[in-house]
C-alpha positions in Angstrom: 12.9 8.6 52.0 10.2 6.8 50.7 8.4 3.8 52.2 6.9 1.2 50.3 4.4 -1.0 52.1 3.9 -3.9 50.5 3.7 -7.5 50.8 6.9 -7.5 49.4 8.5 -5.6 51.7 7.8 -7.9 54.7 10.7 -9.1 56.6 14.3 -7.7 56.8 13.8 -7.2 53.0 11.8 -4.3 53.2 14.8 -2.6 55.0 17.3 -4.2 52.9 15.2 -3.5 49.7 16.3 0.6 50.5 20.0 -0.7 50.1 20.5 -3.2 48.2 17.4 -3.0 45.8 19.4 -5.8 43.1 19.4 -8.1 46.0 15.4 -8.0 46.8 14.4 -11.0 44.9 17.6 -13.2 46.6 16.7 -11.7 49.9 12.3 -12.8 49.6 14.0 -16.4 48.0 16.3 -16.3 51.3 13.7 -14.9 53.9 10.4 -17.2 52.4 12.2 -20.6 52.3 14.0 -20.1 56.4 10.5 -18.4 57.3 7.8 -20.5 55.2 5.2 -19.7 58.3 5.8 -16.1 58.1 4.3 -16.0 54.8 
């Protein structure tokens, strides 16, 4: 298994990105707007 490490890939989505890779973009949309500070 590769690991990505990117800026992307912060968050749950990183993990989720391995799974569900058509969901990434939904998931960062999700993850920046209830986490705006984590950013």
């Amino acid at each position: 298994m590769r690991h990505a490490v990117r800026s992307a890939d912060t968050g749950p989505c990183g993990t989720l990105r391995a799974m569900f890779a058509h969901s990434t973009q939904t998931c960062q949309t999700w993850w920046w707007t209830a986490h705006p500070a984590a950013r």
